[in-house]
LOZA-405937 format. One record per residue (C-alpha): x, y, z; chain. Coordinates in Angstrom, 2 decimals. Layout:
BEGIN
<x->X, y->Y, z->Z, mol->A>
...
***
This chain:
BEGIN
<x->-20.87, y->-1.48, z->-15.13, mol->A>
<x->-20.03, y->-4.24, z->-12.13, mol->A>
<x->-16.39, y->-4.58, z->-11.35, mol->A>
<x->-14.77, y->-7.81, z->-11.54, mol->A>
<x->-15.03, y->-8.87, z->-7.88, mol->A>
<x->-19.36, y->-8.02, z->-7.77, mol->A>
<x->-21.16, y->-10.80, z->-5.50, mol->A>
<x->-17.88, y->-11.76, z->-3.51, mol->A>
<x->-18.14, y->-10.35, z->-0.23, mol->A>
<x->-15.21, y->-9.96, z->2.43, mol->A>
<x->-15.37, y->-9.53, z->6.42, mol->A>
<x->-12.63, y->-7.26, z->7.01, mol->A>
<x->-10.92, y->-7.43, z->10.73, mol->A>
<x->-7.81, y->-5.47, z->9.85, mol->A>
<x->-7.06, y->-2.27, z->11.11, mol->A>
<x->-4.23, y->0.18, z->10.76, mol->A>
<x->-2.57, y->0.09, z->7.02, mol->A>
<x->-2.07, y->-3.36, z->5.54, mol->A>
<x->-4.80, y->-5.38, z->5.76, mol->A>
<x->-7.46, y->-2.03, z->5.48, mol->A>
<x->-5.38, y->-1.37, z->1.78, mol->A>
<x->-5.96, y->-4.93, z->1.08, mol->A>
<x->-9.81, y->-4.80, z->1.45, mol->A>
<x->-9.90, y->-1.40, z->-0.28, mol->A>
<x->-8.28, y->-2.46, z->-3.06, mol->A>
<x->-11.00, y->-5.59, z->-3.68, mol->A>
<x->-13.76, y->-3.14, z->-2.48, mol->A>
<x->-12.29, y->-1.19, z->-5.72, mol->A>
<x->-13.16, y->-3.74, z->-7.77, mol->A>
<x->-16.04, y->-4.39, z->-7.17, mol->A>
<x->-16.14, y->-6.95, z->-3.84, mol->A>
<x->-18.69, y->-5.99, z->-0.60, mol->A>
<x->-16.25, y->-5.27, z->2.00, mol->A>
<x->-17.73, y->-5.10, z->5.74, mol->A>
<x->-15.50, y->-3.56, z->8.10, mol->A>
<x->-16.04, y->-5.02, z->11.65, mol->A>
<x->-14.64, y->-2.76, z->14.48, mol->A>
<x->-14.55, y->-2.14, z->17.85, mol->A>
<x->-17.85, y->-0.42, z->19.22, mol->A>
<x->-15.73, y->2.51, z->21.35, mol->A>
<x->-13.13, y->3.43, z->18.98, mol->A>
<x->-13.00, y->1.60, z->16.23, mol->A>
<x->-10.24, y->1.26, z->13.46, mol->A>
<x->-7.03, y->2.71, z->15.35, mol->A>
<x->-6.40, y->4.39, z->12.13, mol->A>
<x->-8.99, y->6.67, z->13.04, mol->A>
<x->-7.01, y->8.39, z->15.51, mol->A>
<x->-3.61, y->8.97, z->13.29, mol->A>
<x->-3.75, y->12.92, z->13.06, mol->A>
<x->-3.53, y->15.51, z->12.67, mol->A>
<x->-4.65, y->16.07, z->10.00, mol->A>
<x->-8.06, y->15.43, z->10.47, mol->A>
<x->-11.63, y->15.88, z->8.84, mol->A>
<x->-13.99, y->17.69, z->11.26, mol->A>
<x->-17.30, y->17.03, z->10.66, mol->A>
<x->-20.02, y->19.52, z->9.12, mol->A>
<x->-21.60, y->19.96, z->12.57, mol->A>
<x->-18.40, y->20.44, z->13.91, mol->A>
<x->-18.89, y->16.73, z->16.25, mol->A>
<x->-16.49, y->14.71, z->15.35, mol->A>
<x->-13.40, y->14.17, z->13.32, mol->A>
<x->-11.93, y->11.48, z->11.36, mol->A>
<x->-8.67, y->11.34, z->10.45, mol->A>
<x->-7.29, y->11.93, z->6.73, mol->A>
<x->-4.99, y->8.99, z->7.53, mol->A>
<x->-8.20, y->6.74, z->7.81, mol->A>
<x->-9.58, y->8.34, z->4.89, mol->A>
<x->-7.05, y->7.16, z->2.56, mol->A>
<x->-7.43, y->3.39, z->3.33, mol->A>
<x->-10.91, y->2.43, z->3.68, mol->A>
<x->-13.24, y->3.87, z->1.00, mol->A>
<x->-15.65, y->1.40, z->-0.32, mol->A>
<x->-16.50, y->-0.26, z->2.90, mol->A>
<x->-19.60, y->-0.46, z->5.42, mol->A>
<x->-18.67, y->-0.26, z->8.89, mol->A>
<x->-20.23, y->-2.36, z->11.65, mol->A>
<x->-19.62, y->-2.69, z->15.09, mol->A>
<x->-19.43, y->-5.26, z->16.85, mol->A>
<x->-17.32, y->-6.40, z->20.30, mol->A>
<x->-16.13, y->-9.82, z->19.67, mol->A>
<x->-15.22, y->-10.22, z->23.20, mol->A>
<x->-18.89, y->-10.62, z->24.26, mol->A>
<x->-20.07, y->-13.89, z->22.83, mol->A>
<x->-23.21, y->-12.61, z->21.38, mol->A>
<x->-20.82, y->-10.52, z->19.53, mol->A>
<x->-18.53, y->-13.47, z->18.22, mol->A>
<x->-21.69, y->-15.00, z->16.99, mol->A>
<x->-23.00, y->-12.32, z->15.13, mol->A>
<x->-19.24, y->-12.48, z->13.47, mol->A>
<x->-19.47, y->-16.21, z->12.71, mol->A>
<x->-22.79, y->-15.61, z->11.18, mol->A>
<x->-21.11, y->-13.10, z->8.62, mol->A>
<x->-18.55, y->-15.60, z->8.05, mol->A>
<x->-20.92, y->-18.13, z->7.04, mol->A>
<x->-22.16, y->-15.65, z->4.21, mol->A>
<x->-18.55, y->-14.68, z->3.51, mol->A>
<x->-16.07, y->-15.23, z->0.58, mol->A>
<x->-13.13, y->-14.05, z->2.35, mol->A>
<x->-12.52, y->-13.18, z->6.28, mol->A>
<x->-8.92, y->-10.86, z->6.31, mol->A>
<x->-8.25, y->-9.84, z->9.95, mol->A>
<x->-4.55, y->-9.21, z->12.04, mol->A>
<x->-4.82, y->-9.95, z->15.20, mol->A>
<x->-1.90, y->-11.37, z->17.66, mol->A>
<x->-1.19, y->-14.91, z->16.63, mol->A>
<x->-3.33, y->-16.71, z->18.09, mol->A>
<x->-5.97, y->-14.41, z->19.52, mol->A>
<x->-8.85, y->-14.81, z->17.24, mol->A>
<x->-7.96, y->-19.01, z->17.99, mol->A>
<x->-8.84, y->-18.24, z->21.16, mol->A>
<x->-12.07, y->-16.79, z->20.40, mol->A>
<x->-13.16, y->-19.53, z->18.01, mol->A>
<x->-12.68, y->-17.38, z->15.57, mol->A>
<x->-9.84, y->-18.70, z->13.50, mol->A>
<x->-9.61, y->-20.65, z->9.89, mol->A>
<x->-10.19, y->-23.87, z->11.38, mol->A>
<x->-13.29, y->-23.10, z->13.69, mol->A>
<x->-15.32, y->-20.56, z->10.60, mol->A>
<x->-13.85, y->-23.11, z->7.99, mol->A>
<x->-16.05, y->-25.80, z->9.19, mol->A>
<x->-19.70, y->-24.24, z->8.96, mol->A>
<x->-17.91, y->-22.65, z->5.46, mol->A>
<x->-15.66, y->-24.48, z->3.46, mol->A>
<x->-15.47, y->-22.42, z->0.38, mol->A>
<x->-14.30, y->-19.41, z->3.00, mol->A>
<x->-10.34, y->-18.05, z->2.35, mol->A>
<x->-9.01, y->-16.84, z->5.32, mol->A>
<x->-6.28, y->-14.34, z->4.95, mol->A>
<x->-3.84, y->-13.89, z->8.36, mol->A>
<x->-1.46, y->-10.41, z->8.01, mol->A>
<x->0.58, y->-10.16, z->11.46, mol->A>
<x->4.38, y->-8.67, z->11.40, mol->A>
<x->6.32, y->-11.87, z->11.95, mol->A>
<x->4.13, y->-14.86, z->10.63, mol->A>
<x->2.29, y->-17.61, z->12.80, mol->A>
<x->5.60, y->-19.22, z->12.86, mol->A>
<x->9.12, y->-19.10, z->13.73, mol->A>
<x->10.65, y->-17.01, z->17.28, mol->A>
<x->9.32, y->-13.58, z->16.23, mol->A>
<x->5.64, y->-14.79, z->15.92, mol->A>
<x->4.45, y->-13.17, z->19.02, mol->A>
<x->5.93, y->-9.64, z->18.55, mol->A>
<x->4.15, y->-6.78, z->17.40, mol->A>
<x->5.08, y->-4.91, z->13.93, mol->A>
<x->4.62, y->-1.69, z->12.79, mol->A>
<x->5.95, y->-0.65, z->9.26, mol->A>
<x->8.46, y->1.41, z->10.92, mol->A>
<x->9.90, y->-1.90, z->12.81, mol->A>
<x->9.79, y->-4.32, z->10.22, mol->A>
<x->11.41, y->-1.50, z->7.06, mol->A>
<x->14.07, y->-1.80, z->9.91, mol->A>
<x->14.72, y->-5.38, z->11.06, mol->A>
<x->14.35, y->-6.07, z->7.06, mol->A>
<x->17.02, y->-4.14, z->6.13, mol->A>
<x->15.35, y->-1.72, z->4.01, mol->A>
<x->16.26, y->1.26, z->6.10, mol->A>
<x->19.79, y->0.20, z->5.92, mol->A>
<x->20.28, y->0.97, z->2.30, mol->A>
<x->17.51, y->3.89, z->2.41, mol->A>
<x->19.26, y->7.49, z->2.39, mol->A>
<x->23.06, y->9.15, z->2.20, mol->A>
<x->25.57, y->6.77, z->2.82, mol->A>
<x->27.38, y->9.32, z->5.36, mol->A>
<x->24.01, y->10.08, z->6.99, mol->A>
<x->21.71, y->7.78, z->9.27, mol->A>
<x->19.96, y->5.28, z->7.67, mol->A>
<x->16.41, y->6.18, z->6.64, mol->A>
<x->12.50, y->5.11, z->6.43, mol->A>
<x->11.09, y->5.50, z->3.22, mol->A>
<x->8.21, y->8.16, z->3.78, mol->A>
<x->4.91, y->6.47, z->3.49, mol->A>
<x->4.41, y->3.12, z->5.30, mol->A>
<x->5.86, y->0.70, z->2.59, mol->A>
<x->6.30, y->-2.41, z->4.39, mol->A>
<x->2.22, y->-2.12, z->5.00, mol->A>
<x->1.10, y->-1.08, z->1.02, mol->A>
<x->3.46, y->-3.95, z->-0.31, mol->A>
<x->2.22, y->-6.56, z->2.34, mol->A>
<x->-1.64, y->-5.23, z->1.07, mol->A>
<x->-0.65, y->-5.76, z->-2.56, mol->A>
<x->0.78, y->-9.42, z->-1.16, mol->A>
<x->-2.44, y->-10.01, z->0.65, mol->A>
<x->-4.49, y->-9.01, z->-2.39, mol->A>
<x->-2.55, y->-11.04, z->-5.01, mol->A>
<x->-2.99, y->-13.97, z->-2.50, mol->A>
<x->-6.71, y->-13.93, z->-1.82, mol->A>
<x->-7.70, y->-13.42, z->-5.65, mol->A>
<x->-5.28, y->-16.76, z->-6.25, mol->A>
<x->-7.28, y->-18.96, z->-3.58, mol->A>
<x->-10.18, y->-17.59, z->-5.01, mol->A>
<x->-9.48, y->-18.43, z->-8.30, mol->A>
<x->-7.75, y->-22.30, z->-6.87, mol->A>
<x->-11.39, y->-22.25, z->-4.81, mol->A>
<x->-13.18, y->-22.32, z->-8.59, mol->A>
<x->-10.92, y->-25.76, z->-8.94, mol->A>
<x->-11.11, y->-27.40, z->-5.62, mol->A>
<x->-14.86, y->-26.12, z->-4.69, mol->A>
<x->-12.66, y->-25.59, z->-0.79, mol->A>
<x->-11.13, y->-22.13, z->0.12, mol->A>
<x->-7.82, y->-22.18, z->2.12, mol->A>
<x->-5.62, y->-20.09, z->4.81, mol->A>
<x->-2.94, y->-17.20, z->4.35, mol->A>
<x->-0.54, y->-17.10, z->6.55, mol->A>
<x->1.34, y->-13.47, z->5.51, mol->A>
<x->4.21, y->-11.39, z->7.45, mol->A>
<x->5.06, y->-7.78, z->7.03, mol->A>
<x->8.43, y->-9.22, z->7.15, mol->A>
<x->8.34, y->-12.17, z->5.10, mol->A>
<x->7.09, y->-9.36, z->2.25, mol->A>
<x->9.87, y->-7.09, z->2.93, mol->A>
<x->12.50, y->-9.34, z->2.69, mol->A>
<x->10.92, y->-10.66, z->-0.42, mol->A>
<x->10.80, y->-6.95, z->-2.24, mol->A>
<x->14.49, y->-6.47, z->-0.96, mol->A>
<x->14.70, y->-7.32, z->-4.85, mol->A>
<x->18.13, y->-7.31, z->-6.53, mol->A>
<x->19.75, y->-5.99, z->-3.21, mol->A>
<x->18.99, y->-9.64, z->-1.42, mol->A>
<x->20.25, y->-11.53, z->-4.57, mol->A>
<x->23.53, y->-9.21, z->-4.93, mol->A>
<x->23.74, y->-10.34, z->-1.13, mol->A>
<x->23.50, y->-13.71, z->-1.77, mol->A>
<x->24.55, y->-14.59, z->-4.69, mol->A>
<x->28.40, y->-12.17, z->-3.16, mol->A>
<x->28.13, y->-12.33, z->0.74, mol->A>
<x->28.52, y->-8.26, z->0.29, mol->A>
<x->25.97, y->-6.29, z->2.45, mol->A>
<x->24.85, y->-3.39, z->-0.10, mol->A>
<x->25.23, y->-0.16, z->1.15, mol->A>
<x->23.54, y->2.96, z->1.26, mol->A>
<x->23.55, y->5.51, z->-1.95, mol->A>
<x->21.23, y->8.30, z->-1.28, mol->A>
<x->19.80, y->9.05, z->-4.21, mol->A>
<x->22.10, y->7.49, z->-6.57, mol->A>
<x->21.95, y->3.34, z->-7.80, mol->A>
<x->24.31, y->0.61, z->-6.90, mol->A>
<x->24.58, y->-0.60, z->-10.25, mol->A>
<x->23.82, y->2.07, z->-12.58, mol->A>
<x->25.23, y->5.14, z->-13.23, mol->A>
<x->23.99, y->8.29, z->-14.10, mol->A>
<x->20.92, y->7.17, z->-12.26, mol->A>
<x->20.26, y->9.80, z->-9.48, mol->A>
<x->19.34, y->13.60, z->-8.49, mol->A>
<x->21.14, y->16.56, z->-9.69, mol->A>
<x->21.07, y->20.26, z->-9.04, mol->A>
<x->19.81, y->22.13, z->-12.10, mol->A>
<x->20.09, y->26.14, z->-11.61, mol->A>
<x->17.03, y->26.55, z->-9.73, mol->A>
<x->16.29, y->23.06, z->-8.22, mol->A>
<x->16.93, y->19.48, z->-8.41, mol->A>
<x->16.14, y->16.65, z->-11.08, mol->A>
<x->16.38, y->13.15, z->-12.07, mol->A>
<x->18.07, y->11.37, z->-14.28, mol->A>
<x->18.01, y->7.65, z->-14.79, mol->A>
<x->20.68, y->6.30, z->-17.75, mol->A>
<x->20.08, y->2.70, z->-17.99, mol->A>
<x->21.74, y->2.35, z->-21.11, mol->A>
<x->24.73, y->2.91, z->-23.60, mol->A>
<x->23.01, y->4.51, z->-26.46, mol->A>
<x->21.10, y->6.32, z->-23.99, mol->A>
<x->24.39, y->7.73, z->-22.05, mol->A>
<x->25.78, y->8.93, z->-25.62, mol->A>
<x->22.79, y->11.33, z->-26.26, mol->A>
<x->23.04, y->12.07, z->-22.48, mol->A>
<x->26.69, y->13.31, z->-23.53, mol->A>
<x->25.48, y->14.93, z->-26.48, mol->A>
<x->23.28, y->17.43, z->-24.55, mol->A>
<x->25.11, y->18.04, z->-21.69, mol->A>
<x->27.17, y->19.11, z->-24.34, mol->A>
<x->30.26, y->16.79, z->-23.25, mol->A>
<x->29.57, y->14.17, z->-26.00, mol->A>
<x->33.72, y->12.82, z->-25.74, mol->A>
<x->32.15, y->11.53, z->-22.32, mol->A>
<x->30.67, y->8.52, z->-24.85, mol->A>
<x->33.74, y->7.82, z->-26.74, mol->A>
<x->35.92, y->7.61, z->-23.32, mol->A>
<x->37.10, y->3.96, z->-22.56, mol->A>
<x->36.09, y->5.31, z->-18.75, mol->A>
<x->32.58, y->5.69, z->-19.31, mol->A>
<x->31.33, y->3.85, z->-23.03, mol->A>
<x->29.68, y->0.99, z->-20.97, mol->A>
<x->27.72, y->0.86, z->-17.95, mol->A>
<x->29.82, y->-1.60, z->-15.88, mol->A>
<x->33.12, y->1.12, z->-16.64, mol->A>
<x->31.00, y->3.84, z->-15.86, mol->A>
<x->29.75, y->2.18, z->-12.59, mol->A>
<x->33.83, y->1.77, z->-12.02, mol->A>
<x->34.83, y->5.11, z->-12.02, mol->A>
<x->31.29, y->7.41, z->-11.02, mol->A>
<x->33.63, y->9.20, z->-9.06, mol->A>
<x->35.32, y->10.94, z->-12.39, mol->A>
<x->32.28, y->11.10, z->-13.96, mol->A>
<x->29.18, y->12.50, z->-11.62, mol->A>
<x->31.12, y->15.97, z->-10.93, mol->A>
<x->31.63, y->16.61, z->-14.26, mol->A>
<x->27.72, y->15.90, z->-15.40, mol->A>
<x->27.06, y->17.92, z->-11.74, mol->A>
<x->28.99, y->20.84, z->-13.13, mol->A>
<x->27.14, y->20.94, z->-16.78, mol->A>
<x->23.62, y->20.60, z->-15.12, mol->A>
<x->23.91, y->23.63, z->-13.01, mol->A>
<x->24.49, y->25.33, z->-16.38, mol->A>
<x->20.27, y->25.53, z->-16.77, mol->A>
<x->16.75, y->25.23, z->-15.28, mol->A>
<x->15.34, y->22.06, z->-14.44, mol->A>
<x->12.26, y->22.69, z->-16.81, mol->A>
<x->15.22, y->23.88, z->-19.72, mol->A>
<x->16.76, y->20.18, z->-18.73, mol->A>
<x->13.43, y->18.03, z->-18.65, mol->A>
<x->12.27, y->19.50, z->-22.37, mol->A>
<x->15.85, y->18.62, z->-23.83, mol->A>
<x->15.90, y->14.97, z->-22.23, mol->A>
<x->12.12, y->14.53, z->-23.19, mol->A>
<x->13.09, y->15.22, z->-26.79, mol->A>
<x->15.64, y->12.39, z->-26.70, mol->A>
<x->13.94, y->10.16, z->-25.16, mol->A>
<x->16.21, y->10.41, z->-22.03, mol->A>
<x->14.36, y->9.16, z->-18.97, mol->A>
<x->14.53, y->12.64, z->-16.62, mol->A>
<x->11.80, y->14.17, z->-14.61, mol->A>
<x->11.78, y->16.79, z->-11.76, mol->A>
<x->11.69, y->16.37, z->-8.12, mol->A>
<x->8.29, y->17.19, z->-7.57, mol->A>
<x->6.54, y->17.88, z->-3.94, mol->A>
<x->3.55, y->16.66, z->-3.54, mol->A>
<x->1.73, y->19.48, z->-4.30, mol->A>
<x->3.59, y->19.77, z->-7.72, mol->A>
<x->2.30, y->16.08, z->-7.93, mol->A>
<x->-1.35, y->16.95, z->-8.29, mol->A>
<x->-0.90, y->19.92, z->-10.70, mol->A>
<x->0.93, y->17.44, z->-13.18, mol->A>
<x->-1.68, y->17.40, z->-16.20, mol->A>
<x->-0.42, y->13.60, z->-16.52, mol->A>
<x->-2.31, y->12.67, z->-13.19, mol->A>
<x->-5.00, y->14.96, z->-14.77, mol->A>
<x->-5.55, y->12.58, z->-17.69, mol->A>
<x->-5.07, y->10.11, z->-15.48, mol->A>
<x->-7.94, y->10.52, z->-13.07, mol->A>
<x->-5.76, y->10.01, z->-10.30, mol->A>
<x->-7.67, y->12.13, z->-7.95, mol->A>
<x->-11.00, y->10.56, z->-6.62, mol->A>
<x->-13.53, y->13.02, z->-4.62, mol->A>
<x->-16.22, y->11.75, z->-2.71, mol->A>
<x->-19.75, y->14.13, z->-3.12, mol->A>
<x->-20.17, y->16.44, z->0.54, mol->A>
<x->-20.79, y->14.08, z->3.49, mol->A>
<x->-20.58, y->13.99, z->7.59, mol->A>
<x->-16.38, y->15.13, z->6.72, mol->A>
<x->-17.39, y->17.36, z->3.50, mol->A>
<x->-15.73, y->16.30, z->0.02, mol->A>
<x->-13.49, y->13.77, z->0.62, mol->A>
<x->-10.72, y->13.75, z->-2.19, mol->A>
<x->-8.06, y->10.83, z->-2.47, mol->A>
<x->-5.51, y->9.26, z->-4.77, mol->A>
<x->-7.32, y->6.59, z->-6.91, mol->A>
<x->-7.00, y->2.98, z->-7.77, mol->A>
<x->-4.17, y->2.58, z->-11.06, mol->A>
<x->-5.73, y->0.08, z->-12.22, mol->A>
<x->-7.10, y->0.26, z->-16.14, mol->A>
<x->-10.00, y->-2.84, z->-16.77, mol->A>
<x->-11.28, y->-2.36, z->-20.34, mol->A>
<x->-14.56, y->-3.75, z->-19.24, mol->A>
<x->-15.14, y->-3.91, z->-15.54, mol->A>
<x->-13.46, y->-0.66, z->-14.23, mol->A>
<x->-12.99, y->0.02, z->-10.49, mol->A>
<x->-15.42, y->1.79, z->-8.89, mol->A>
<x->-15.42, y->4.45, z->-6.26, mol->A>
<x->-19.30, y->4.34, z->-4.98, mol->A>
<x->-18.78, y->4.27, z->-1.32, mol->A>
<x->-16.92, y->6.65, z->0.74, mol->A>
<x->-14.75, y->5.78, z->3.74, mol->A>
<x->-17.41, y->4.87, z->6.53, mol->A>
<x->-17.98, y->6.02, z->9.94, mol->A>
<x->-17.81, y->4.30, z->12.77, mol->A>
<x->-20.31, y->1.88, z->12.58, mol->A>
<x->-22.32, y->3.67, z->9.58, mol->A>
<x->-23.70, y->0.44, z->8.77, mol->A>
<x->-24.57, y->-1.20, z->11.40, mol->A>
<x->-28.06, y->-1.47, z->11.02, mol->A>
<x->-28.22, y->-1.66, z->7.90, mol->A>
<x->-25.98, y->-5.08, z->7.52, mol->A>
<x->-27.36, y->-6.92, z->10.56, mol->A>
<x->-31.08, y->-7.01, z->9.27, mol->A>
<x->-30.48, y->-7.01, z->5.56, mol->A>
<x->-28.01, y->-9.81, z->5.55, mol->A>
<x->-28.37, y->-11.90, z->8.91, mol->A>
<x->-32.10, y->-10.79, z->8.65, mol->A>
<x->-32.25, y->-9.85, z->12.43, mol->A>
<x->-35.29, y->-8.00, z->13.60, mol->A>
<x->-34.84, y->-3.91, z->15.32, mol->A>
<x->-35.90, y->-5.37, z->18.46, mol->A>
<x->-33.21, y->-8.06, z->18.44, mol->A>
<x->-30.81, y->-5.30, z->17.41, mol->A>
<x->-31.85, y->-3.12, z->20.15, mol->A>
<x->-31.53, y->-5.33, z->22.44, mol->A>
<x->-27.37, y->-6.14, z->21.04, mol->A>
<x->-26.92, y->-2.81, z->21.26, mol->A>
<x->-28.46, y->-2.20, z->24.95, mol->A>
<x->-25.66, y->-4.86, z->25.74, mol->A>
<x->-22.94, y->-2.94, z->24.11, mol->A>
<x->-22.52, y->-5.77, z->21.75, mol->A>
<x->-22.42, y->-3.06, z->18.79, mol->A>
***
């Protein structure tokens, strides 16, 4: 069964994280994703490790980091700084429904390679721009890694224990929000495009989108002039809604209600907690967390985190463990789930993966493609698609073109 996005196709410039989880995502569902990269080294991704994937032969390695990002794409290469090469990418342009790239501001301008020079031979083409700053504004020039920009956007500064330094969140979350931006965007122009009969241009910042998902904590700033402030593992505004050691390890527990808090009480087996002034609504209990967290700290330690978990499950508490990782993928909920997706034995053996979490009822993501390497497809794309002959291709390649 086709996925939603079957007979667009995309011409993917990105590397790194963002704009590679972008075209992932719409190769998910169903849209031909060609990955253009550079002919020497490709996607810089490529070289994030260890870990890597070595190779059956024991050739070459590709890094798992790379892995993640880019399933359901064919690779090309191509050196857009040789003119032969910037043609062959207008040409795939002209056949293109979308054209993602992040380059410098400016650079791909300078290569005639921007909206406004490929928007004129196609019209209908939406041209999505992810740099860290924007194409506007004093910061437009600067380079920005997740890292940087969870920084500068204040994310760090209300990340980890408030007596500690502040903290990155641990998996590049600046770059997967700004590739959920990217994709929300490009599906919108191309559903405007069915309108209009035109595509359009995206101008999106790492930064813009982390200031954006700075959520409640930007409003409370705004709306009071207070800068929030770190709370480890605990909430601002709710309370009991953190970790807690259990006898042999640590678990959540996220109150975000009254009744809730009274069956909380219940089973700790403190239920006068409910019926105290101090702690019967959320705002008191908020107030005075300072009474109240030791003494739910002392009754926790009283069993097992599993003894805990089965107990709030039963009262429909929301609880859970702190799970590693590893106890991630042994959950039989991710199980059901089919969160795990494993590529058949290639060039880097089975390649296994976390999946797409998205449910269609009728046109469900696919996983048909496995990440690519460098310049897989080559071949394959320039004659099929821009129909050019193996001499002609020979003869790009004797140039170092691809």
């Amino acid at each position: 069964m086709s996925g939603p996005l079957e007979g667009k196709r995309v011409l993917d410039l990105t590397r790194v994280v963002a704009g590679p989880w972008a075209t992932q995502l719409l190769a998910d569902m169903g849209a031909e994703v060609i990955k253009v990269e550079r002919p020497d080294s490709g996607d810089e991704c490529r070289g994030f490790g260890p870990p890597f994937a070595a190779s059956r032969n024991g050739t070459s390695c590709q890094s798992i980091y790379f892995l993640s990002a880019n399933r359901g794409k064919h690779s090309i290469t191509i050196d857009i700084t040789k003119p032969a090469g910037r043609e062959l990418v207008r040409e795939l342009a002209e056949k293109s429904d979308v054209f993602i790239e992040n380059y410098k501001v400016g650079s791909l301008g300078k290569l005639a390679l921007d909206y406004d020079s490929l928007s004129g031979s196609n019209p209908r083409l939406v041209y999505c721009s992810i740099t860290g700053f924007g194409q506007t504004g004093p910061h437009r020039n600067r380079p920005g890694y997740d890292v940087v920009i969870q920084a500068m956007g204040g994310l760090m500064s209300i990340t980890g224990e408030p007596d500690r330094e502040p903290m990155k969140v641990g998996v590049a979350m600046a770059d997967i929000l700004t590739a959920l931006y990217a994709t929300t965007a490009i599906l919108a122009a191309l559903c405007e495009r069915e309108r209009s009969g035109v595509g359009q241009y995206i101008d999106l910042a790492l930064l813009d989108v982390q200031i954006a998902t700075l959520a409640n904590q930007a409003a409370s700033f705004l709306m009071t002039g207070e800068t929030p402030s770190r709370y480890g593992n605990a909430h601002a505004s709710i309370v009991p809604y953190q970790s807690f050691a259990t006898s042999d390890g640590r678990m959540i527990v996220a109150v975000a209600n009254d009744a809730q808090f009274a069956r909380f009480a219940e089973i700790i087996g403190f239920g006068q907690l409910a019926e105290d002034s101090k702690f019967q609504t959320n705002a008191e209990r908020v107030r005075n967390r300072q009474i109240l967290l030791p003494v739910i700290s002392e009754r926790l330690l009283k069993k097992t985190t599993r003894e805990w978990s089965v107990e709030f499950d039963r009262a429909q508490i929301p609880a859970g463990p702190v799970n590693t990782i590893g106890d991630v993928f042994k959950d039989p909920q991710i199980t059901a789930r089919n969160l795990v997706v494993e590529f058949p034995p290639g060039n880097h053996g089975t390649t296994r993966v976390a999946g797409n979490p998205i449910r269609f009822s009728r046109t469900p993501v696919s996983y048909e493609v496995p990440p690519p390497e460098l310049g897989e497809h080559t071949e394959e794309v320039l004659s099929s698609l821009l129909h050019k002959s193996r001499e002609s291709i020979q003869t790009l390649r004797q140039n170092g073109v691809i």
